[in-house]
C-alpha positions as YAML, in Angstrom:
chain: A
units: angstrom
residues:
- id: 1
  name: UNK
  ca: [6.05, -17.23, 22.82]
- id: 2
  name: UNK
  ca: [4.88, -14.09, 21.11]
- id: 3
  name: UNK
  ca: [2.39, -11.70, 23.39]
- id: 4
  name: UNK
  ca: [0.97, -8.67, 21.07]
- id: 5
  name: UNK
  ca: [-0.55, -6.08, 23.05]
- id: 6
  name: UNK
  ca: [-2.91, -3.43, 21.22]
- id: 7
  name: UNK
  ca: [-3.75, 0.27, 22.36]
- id: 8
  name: UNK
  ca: [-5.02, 3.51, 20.96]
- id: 9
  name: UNK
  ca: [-8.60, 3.07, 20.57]
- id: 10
  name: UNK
  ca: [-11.44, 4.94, 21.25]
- id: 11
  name: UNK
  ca: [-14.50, 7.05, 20.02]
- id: 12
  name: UNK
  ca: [-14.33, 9.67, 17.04]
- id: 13
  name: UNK
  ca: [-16.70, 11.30, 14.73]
- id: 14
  name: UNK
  ca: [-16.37, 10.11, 10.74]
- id: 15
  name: UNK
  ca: [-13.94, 12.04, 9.14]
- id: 16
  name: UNK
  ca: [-11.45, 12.06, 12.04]
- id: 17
  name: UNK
  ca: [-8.19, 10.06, 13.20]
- id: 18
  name: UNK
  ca: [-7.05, 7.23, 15.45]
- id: 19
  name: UNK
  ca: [-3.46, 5.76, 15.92]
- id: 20
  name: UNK
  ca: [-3.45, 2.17, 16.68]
- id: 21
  name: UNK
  ca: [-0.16, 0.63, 18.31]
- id: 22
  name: UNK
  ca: [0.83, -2.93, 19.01]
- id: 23
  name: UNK
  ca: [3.53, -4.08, 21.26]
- id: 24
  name: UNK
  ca: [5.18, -7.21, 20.93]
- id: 25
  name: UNK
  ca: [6.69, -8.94, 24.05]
- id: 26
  name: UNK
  ca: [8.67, -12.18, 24.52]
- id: 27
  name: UNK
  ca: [10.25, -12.40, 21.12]
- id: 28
  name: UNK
  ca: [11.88, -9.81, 19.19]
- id: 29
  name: UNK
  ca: [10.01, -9.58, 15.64]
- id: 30
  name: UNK
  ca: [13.28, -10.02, 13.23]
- id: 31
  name: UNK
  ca: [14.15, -13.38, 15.18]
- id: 32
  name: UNK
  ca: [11.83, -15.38, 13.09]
- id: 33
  name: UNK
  ca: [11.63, -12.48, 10.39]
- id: 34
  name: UNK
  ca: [7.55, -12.13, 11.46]
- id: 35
  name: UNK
  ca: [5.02, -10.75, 9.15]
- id: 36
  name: UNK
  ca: [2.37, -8.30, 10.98]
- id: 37
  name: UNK
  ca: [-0.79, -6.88, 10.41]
- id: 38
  name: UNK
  ca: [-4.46, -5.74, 11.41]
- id: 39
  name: UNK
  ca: [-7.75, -7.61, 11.24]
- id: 40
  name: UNK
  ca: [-10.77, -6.72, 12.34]
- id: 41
  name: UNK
  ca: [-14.39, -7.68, 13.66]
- id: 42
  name: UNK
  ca: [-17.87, -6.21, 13.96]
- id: 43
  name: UNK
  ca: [-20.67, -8.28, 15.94]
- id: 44
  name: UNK
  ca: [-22.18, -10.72, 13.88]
- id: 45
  name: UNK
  ca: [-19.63, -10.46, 11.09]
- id: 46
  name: UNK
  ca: [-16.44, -12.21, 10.44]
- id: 47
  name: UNK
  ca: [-12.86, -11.44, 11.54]
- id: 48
  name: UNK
  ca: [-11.30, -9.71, 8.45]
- id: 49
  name: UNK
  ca: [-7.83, -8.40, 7.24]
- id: 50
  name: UNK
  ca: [-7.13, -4.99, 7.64]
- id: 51
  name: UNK
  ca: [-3.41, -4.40, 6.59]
- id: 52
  name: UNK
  ca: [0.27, -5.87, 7.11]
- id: 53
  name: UNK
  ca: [3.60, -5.25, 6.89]
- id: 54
  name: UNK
  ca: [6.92, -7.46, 6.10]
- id: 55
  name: UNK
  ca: [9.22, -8.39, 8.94]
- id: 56
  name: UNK
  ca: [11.76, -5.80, 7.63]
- id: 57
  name: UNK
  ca: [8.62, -3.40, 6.87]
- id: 58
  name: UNK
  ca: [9.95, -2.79, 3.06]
- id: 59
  name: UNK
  ca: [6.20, -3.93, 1.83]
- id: 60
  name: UNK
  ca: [2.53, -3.21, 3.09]
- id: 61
  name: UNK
  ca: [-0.73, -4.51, 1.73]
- id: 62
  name: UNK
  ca: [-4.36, -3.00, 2.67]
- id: 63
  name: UNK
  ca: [-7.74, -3.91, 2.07]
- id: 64
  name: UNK
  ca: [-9.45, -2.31, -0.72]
- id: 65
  name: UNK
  ca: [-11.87, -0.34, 2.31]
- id: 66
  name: UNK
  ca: [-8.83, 1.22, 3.30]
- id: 67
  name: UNK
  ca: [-6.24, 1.59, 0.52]
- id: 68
  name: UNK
  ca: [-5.59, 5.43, 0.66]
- id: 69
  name: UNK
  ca: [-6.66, 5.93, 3.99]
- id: 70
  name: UNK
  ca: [-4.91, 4.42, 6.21]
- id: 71
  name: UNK
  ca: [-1.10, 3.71, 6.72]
- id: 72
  name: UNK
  ca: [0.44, 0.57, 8.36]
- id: 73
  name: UNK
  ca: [4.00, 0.70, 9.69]
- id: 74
  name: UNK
  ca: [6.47, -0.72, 12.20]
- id: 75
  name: UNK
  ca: [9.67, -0.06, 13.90]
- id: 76
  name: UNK
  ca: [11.43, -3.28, 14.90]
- id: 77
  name: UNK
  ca: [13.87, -1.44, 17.78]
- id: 78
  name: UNK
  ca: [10.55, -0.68, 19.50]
- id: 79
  name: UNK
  ca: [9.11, -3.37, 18.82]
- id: 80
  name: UNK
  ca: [5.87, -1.80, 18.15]
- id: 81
  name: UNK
  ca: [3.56, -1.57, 14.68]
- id: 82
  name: UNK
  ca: [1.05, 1.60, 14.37]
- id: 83
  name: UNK
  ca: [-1.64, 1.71, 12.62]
- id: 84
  name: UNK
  ca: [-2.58, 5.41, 11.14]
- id: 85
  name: UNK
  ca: [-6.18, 5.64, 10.84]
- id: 86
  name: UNK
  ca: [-7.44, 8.53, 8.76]
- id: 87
  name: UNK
  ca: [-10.90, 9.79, 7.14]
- id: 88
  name: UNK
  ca: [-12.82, 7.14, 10.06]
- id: 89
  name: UNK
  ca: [-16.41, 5.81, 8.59]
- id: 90
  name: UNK
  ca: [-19.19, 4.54, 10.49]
- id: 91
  name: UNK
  ca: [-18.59, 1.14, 8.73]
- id: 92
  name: UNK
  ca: [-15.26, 0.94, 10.22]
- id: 93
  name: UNK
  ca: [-17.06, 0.38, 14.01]
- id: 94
  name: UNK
  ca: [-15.00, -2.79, 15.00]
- id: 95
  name: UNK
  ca: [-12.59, -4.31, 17.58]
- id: 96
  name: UNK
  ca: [-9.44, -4.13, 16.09]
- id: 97
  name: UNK
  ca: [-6.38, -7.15, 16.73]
- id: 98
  name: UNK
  ca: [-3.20, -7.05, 15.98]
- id: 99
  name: UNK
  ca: [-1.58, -10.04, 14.65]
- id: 100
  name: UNK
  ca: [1.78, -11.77, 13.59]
- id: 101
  name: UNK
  ca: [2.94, -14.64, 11.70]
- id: 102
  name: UNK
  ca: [5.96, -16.32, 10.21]
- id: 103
  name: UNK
  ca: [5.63, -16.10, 6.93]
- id: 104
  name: UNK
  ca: [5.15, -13.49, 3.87]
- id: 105
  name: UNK
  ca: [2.81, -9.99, 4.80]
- id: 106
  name: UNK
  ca: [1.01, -11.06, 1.68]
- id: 107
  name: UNK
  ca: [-0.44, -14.28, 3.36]
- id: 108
  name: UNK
  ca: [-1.71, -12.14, 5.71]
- id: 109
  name: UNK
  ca: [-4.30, -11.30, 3.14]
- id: 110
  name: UNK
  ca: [-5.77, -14.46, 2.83]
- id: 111
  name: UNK
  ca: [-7.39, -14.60, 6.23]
- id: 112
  name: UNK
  ca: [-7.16, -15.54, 10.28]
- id: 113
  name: UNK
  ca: [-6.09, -19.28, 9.25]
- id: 114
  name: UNK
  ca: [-2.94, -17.48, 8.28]
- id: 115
  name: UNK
  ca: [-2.48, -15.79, 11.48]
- id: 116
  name: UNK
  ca: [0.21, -17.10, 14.42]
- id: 117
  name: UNK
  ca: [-0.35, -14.77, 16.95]
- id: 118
  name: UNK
  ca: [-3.11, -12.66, 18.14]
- id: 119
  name: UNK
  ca: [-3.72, -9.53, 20.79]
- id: 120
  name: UNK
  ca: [-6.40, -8.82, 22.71]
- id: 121
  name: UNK
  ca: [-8.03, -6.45, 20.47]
- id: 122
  name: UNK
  ca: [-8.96, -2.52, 21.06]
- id: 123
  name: UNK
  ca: [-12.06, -1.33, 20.04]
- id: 124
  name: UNK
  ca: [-12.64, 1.32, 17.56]
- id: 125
  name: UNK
  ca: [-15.81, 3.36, 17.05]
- id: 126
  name: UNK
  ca: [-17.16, 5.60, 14.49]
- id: 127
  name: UNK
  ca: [-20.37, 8.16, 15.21]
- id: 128
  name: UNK
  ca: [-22.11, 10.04, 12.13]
...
C-alpha cells in the first residue's frame, strides 16, 4: 500500500555532493509510525544498509562508511526523506533504494529481511 519513489542521482567527482529524496505515496508515513532508510547495491555485491530514520525522525543510525558524512532526514508533511550525501568516494558507486518498514529505525540495520517496502532505486556514481 506504500509506493516509495527515489530521485536525485547522478554523476559527481569524489569529494563532491548529491541529495537523495524519496517520496512516499499511498500511505502517509505516521499512520503506521514507519521506520525509513537507505540501502544500497553495487554489481556483484549484496544489498546493504545505508542509514534510517524513526517514524517521528527523533533518531538516525548510519553505517560505519558513512557516519560523518552523510546526513539522513525526513519531513513527514511532505512526505519525503533526503538523503545528504557529502565527501562522495569511488566506493560509494551504487544504486541507491529507499526503503520503509513498520518497526524500530534500528532494525533497519540488520539488513533487507527487515525491510517492508522498497523504491525503484536511483543510481549514484563516483569518478576519481
Amino acid at each position: 500500500q506504500v509506493q516509495l519513489a527515489e530521485s536525485g542521482g547522478g554523476l559527481v567527482q569524489a569529494g563532491g555532493s548529491l541529495r537523495l529524496s524519496c517520496v512516499a505515496s499511498g500511505r502517509t508515513f505516521t499512520d503506521n509510525f514507519m521506520a525509513m532508510g537507505w540501502f544500497r547495491q553495487a554489481p556483484g555485491k549484496e544489498r546493504e544498509f545505508v542509514a534510517s530514520v524513526s517514524w517521528n525522525g527523533d533518531s538516525t543510525y548510519y553505517a560505519d562508511s558513512v557516519k560523518g558524512r552523510w546526513t539522513i532526514s525526513r519531513d513527514n508533511d511532505k512526505k519525503t526523506m533526503y538523503l545528504q550525501m557529502n565527501s562522495l568516494k569511488p566506493e560509494d558507486t551504487a544504486i541507491y533504494y529507499c526503503a520503509a518498514c513498520a518497526g524500530a529505525a534500528s532494525q533497519l540495520r540488520r539488513g533487507v529481511r527487515s525491510v517492508s517496502y522498497w523504491g525503484q532505486g536511483t543510481q549514484v556514481s563516483v569518478s576519481s
